[in-house]
Kinemage of the C-alpha trace (Angstrom):
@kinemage 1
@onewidth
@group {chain A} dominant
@subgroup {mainchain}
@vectorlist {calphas} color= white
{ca unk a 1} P 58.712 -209.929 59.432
{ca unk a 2} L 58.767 -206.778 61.418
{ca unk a 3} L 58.906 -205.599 64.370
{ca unk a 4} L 57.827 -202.446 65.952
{ca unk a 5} L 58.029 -201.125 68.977
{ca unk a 6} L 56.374 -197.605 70.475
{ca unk a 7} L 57.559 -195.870 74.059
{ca unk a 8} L 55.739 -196.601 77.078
{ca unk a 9} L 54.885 -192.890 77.771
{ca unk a 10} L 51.603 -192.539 78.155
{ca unk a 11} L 50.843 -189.874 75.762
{ca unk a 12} L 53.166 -190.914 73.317
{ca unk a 13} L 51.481 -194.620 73.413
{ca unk a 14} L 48.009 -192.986 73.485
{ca unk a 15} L 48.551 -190.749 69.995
{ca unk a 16} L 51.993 -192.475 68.532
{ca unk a 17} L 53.041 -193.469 65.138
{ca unk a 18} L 52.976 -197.222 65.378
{ca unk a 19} L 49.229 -197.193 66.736
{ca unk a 20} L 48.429 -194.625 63.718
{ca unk a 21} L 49.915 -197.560 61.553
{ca unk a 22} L 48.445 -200.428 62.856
{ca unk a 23} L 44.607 -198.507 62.892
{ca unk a 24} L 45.253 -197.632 59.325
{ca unk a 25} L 46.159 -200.533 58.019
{ca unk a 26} L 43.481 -202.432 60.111
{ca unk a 27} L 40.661 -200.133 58.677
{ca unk a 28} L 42.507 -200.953 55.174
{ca unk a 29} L 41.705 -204.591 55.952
{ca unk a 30} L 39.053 -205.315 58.031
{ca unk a 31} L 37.010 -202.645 55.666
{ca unk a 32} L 36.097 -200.341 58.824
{ca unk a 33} L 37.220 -198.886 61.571
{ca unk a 34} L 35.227 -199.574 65.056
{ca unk a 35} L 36.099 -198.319 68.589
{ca unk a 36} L 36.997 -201.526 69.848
{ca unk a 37} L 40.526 -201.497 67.725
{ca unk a 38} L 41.857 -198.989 69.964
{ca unk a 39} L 42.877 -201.811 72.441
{ca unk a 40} L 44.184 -204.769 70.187
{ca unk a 41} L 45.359 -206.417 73.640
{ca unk a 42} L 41.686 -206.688 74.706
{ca unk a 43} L 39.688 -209.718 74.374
{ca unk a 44} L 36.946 -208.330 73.182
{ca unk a 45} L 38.907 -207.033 70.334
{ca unk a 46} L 40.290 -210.223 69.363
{ca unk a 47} L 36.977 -211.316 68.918
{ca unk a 48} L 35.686 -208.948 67.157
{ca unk a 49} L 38.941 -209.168 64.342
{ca unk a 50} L 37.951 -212.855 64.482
{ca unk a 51} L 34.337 -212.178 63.887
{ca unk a 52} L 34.468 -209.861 60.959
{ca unk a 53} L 37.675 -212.794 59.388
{ca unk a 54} L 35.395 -215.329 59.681
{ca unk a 55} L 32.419 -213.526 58.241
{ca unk a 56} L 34.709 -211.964 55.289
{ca unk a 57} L 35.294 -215.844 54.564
{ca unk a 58} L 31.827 -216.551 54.461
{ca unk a 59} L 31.127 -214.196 52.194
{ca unk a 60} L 34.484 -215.314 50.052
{ca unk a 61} L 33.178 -218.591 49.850
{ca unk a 62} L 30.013 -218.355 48.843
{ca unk a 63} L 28.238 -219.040 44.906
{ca unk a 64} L 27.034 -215.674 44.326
{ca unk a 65} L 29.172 -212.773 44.394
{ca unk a 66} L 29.020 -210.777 47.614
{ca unk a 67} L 30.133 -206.924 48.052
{ca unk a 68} L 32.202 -207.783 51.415
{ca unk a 69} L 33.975 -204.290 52.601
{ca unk a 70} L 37.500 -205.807 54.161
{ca unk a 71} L 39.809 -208.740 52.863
{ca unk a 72} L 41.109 -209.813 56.087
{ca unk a 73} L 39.817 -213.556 56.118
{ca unk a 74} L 40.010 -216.425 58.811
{ca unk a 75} L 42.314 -218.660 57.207
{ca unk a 76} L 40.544 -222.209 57.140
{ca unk a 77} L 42.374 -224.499 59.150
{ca unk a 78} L 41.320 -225.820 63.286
{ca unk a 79} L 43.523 -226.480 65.536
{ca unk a 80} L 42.950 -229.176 67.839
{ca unk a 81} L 43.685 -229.182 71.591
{ca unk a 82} L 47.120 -231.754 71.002
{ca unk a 83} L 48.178 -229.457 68.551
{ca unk a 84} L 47.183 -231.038 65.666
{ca unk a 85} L 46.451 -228.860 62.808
{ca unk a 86} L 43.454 -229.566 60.260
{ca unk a 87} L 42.400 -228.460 57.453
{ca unk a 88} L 38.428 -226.661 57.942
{ca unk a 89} L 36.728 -227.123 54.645
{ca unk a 90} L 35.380 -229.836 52.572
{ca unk a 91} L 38.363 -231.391 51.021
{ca unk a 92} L 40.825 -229.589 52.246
{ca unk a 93} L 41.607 -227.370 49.535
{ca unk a 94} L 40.621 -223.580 48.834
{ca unk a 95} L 37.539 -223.039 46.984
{ca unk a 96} L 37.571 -223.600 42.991
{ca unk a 97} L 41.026 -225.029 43.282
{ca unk a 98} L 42.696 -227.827 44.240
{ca unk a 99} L 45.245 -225.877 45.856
{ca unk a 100} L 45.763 -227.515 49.227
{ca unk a 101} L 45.407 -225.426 52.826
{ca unk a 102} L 47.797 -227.087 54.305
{ca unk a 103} L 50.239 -226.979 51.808
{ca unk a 104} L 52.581 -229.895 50.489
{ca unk a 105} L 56.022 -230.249 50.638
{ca unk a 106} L 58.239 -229.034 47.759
{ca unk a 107} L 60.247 -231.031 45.840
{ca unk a 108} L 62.868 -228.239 44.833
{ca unk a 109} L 62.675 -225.824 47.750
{ca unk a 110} L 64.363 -226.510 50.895
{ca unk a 111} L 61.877 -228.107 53.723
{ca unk a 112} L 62.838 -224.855 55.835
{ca unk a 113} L 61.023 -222.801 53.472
{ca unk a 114} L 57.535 -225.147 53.318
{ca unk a 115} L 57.511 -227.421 56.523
């Protein structure tokens, strides 16, 4: 994990080095950059990085081939209003394998690691 953090000075915040990261590498992903990214806290930007997941996963799980610009996806799972987490395609495994969304528990690592 990391962590970063910027200073609140307006200028610096405005034009600093962790926003010039976090724009590049969400161009790098989502494929493009729109204006909308320069306020991740907004909820219309949320949305919109949602939107273009979800539609990248469309396009990832699809027969033919498609020429999708990013590789940020929606991973496929719902969670329901107790909590409950579920898996969101048929099966409940990732396309052309029987590799399982949720994931299983290991029977050599420790349950820390996969739980």
């Amino acid at each position: 994990a990391v962590v970063s953090t910027q200073s609140t000075e307006t200028d610096l915040v405005k034009n600093g080095h962790v926003q010039g990261l976090r724009k590049s590498l969400w161009t790098e992903h989502i494929g493009r950059y729109e204006e909308v990214f320069d306020t991740p806290e907004s909820l219309e930007c949320v949305h919109r990085v949602r939107e273009i997941a979800k539609q990248n996963w469309d396009s990832y799980v699809k027969k033919e081939i498609d020429d999708s610009a990013g590789h940020l996806l929606l991973y496929p799972i719902r969670v329901k209003k107790d909590g409950e987490i579920k898996p969101n395609t048929v099966g409940g495994h990732f396309p052309d394998t029987t590799a399982n969304i949720l994931g299983a528990k290991s029977s050599y690592l420790p349950s820390r690691l996969t739980v």
